[in-house]
N, C-alpha and C positions, 0 to 999 in steps of 0.2 A: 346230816348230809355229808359224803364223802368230798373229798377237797381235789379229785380226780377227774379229768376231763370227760365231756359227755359228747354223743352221736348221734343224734335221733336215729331208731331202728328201723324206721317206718319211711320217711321223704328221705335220709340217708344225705342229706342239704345243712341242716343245722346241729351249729354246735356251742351260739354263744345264746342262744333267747329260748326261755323256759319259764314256767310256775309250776312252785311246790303245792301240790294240790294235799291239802288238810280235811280233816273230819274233825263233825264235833256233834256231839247231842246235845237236845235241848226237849225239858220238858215239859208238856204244857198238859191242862183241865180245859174244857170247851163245857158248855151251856146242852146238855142232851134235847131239850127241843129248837133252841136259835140256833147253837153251834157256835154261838158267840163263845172268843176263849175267853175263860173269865182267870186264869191262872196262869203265870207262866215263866218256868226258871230260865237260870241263865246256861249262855250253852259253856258246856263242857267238851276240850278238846278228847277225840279219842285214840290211846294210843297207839301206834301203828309199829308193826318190827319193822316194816323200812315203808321210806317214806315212797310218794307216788310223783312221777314228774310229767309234767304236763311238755308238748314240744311248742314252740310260739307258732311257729310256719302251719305244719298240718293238723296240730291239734290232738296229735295220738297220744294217749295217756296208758304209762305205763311202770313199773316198778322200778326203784333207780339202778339196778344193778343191769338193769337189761341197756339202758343210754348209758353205763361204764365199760360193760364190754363191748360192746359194739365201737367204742371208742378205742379200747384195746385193740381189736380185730383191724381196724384203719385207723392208726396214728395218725396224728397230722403233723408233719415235718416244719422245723422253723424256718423262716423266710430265708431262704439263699441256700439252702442245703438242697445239694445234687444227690441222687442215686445214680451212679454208673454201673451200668449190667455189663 
């Protein structure tokens, strides 16, 4: 995960509450007439080139470079710092 501030693209509201949304597989055998599983591995993470970020507020999920630029696009300034035009 990059160590670069994020923006939700979507509510355009949050920038500090998120989850890293993960994949993983998991294999299983089932019973062909109950369906009952009768087997079944353990899961395995899968790997991703970049990871997926969940936003907390709206829920949009999305690839992390899109909540890095968008945070690029609208910095957010630190506390007490003027822009004069």
């Amino acid at each position: 995960m990059e160590t670069k501030p994020y923006f939700c693209p979507n509510c355009r509201s949050n920038r500090v509450k998120f989850s890293l949304i993960a994949s993983t597989s998991q294999h299983f055998m089932k019973d062909a007439v109950t369906g009952e599983i009768v087997q079944i591995a353990e899961p395995v993470p899968i790997q991703q080139s970049e990871p997926n970020i969940q936003c907390m507020v709206c829920h949009f999920v999305g690839n992390e470079m899109r909540f890095v630029k968008q945070a690029e696009r609208e910095p957010r300034l630190p506390a007490g710092t003027q822009i004069f035009t």
